[in-house]
C-alpha positions as CSV (number, residue, x, y, z in Angstrom):
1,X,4.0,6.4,32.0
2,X,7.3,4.9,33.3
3,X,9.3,2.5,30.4
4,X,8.3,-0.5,31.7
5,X,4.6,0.4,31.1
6,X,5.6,1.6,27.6
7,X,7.5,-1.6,26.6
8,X,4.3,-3.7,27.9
9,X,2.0,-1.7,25.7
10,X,4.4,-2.5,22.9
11,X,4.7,-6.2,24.1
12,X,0.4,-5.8,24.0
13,X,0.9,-4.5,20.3
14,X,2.9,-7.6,19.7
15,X,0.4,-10.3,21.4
16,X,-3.0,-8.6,19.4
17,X,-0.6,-8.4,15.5
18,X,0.7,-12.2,14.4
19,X,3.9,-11.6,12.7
20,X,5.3,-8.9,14.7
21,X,9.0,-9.5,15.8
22,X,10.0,-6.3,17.1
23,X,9.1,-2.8,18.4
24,X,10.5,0.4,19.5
25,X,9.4,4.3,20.3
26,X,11.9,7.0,19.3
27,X,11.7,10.8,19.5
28,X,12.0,12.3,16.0
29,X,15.5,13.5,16.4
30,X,16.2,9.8,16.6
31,X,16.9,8.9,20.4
32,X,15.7,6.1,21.4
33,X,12.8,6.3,23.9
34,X,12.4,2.5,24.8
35,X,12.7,-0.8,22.2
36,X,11.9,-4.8,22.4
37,X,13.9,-5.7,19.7
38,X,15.5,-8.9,19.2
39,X,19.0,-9.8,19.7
40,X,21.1,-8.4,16.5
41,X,19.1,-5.7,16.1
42,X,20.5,-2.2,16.6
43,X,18.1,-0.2,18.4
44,X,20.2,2.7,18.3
45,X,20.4,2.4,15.0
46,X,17.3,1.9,14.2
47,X,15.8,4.5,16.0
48,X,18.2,6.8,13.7
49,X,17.2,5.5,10.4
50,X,13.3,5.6,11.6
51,X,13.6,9.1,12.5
52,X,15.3,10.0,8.9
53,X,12.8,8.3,7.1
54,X,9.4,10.0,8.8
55,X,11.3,13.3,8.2
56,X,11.6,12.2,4.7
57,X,7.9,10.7,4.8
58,X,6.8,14.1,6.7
59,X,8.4,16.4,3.8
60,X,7.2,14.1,0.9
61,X,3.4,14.2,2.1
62,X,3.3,18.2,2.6
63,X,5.2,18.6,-1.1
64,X,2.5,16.4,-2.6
65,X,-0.7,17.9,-0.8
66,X,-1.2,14.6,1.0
67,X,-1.9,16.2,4.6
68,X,-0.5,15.2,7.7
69,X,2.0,11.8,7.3
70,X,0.2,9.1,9.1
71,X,2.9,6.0,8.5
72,X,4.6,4.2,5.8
73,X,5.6,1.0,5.4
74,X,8.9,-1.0,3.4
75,X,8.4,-4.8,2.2
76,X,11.6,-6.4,1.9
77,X,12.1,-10.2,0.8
78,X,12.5,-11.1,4.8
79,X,9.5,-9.2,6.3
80,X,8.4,-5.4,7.2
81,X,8.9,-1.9,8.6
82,X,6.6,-0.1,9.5
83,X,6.9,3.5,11.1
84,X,4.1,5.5,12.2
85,X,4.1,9.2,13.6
86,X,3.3,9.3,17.5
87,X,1.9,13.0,17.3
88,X,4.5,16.0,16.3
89,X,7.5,14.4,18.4
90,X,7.3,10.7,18.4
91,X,7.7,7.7,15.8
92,X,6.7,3.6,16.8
93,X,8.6,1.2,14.1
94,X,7.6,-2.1,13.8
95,X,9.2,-4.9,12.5
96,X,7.7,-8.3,11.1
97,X,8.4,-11.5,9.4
98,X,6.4,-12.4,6.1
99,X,3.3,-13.3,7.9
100,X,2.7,-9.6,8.9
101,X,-0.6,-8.9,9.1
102,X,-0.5,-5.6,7.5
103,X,-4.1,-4.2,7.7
104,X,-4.1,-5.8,11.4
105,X,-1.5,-3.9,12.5
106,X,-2.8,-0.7,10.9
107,X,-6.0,-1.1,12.9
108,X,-4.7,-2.0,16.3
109,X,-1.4,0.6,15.9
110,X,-3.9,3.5,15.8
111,X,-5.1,2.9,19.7
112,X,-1.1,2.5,20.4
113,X,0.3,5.4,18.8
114,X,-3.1,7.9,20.0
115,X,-2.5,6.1,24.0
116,X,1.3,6.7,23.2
117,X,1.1,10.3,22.0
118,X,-0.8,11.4,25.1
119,X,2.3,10.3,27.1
120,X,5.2,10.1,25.2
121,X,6.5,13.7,26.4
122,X,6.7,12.7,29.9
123,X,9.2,10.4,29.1
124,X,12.9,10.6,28.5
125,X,15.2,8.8,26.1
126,X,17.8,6.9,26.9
127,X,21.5,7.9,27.3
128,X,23.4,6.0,24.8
């Protein structure tokens, strides 16, 4: 799966969740695989802090016996992030604006992330 095809099955996250404003796959070192984020975002950035907290996320759900992390999301006063585990190597993040349909996206992210992590090693992140 080339880039393009990975930022249309993001776009297709997007179209099938109301609220979503942005998207982006990482590796879990943090590199930046492929984002459609809107302007002012830093993808970069992003894919950093996404990273840190899974590892965090990761750690916290082996300490407390909780099994293998699936996601976890943060509610701010201006919307959502979301971050889910794409298999061993991967992380999607999602933002959204107050509308987020939370338990929509949980549903239809589970197709995404199981489609992604059956391709996401084939593809390389980008050079900053």
């Amino acid at each position: 799966m080339n880039r393009d095809a990975l930022v249309s099955e993001l776009r297709a996250l997007r179209e099938r969740v109301p609220g979503i404003t942005g998207t982006l796959i990482a590796a879990i070192d943090g590199l930046l695989v492929v984002e459609d984020l809107a302007e002012g975002i830093d993808p970069d950035g992003l894919s950093a802090l996404a990273a840190a907290g899974l590892g965090l996320c990761r750690r916290t759900a082996i300490a407390v016996d909780q099994g293998m992390f699936r996601h976890n999301v943060i509610a701010g006063s201006g919307g959502y992030l979301a971050v889910y585990a794409i298999g061993e190597n991967g992380l999607l993040a999602v933002l959204g604006d107050e509308g987020l349909a939370i338990e929509r996206l949980h549903q239809e992210a589970g197709p995404t992330i199981d489609h992604l992590g059956a391709t996401l090693s084939a593809v390389q992140p980008t050079a900053s």
